[in-house]
N, C-alpha and C positions, 0 to 999 in steps of 0.2 A: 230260108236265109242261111247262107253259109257262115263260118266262123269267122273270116275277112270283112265281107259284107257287116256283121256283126260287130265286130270291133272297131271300125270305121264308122261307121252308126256311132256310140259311147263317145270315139274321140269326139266325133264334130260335135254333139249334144254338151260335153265336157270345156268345149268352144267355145258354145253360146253361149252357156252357162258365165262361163270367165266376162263376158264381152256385158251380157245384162246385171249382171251384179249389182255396178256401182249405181245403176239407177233407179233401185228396188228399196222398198221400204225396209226398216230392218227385221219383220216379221216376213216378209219374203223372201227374204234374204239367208234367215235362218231355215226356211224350208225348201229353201234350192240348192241348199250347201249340201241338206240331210241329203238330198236329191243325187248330189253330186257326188259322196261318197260310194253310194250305192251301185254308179258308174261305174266308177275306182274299182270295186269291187268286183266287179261285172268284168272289170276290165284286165285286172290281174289273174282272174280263172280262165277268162279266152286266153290268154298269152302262155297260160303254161303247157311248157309242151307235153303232148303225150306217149305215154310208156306203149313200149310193143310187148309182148305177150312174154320177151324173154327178158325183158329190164324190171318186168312185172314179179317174175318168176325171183329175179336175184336178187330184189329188194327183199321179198319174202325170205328168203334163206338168209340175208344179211340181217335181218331184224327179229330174227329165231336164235333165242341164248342157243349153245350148244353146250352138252355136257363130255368133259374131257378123261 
């Protein structure tokens, strides 16, 4: 599965999620929220974009005190 595929997958789960809610008991309901975080979650680490090997490099040198 790729990283599109993948996040598309979460939204629509994230969906159904919203759409079954209101008809769920309220112990259900608290374990499709947990459920649903966990998407969220899932979902903000697909979306961030990734570093190429020199944005990689520059964070590292910007995140290095240097001594003057």
């Amino acid at each position: 599965m790729d990283k599109n595929k993948a996040i598309a997958y979460f939204e629509k789960v994230i969906r159904d999620t919203d759409q079954v809610l209101p008809h769920c008991s309220e112990a259900l309901r608290a374990e499709l929220l947990e459920q649903r975080g966990h998407y969220e979650l899932a979902l903000e680490a697909l979306r961030k974009p990734e570093l190429t090997g020199t944005q990689e490099a520059l964070l590292r040198i910007a995140q290095k005190p240097r001594g003057f």
